[in-house]
N, C-alpha and C positions, 0 to 999 in steps of 0.2 A: 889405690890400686885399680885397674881394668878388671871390669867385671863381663864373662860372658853368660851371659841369659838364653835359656831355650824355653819355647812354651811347648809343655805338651798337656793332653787330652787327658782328661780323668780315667777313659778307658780307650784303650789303644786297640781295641778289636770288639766289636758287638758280634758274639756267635749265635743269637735270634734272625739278627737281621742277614747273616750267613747263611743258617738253614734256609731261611723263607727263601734264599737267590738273589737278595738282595747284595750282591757282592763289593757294588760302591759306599753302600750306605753303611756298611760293615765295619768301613774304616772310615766313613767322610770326618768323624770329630778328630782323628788322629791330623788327617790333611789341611784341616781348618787349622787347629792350634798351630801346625809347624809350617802354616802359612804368614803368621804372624812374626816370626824372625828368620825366612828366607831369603828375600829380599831384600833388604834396608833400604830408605828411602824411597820408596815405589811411588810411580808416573802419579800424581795426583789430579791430573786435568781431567779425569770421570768420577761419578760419584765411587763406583767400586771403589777404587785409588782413593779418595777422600777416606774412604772408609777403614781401609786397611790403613792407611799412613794413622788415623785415628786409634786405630786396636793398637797398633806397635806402641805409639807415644804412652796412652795406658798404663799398658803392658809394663813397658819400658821403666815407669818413672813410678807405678806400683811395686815391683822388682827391687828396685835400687833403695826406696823408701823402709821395704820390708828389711831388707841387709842390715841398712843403717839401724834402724830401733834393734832386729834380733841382736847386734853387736854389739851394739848401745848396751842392753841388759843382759848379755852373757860376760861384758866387762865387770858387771855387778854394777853397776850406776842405779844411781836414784833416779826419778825423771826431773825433780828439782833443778838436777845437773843436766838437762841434757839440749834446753839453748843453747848454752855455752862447750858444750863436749857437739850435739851435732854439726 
């Protein structure tokens, strides 16, 4: 099955960094994570781009890895079985 992934921020609003005026920095970890599956495939010919396309792949293949084992053992599988079942 197509799996959609979204990455987001441990916390979606710092209200320190609010009070102080800081108003970018309040949300930048929100903007960071859901920069990471904005875009797909982004321009890699600068390091930024090198760098994002590296966070996605991660992400990406962290993501899918974690599906498989949680499904792997909520089928009740041993991990004996699970060369052959992943």
């Amino acid at each position: 099955p197509l799996r959609l992934w979204a990455a987001r921020p441990d916390v979606q609003f710092d209200i320190k960094e609010f009070g102080e005026g800081n108003h970018f920095d309040a949300i930048k970890s929100k903007h960071l994570a859901e920069n990471i599956n904005y875009v797909l495939y982004p321009d890699d010919s600068t390091a930024q781009g090198k760098q994002l396309r590296l966070k996605q792949q991660y992400f990406f293949t962290s993501a899918s890895l974690q599906d498989i084992v949680h499904r792997f053992l909520e089928a009740g599988n041993s991990w004996e079985q699970f060369p052959e079942k992943a």
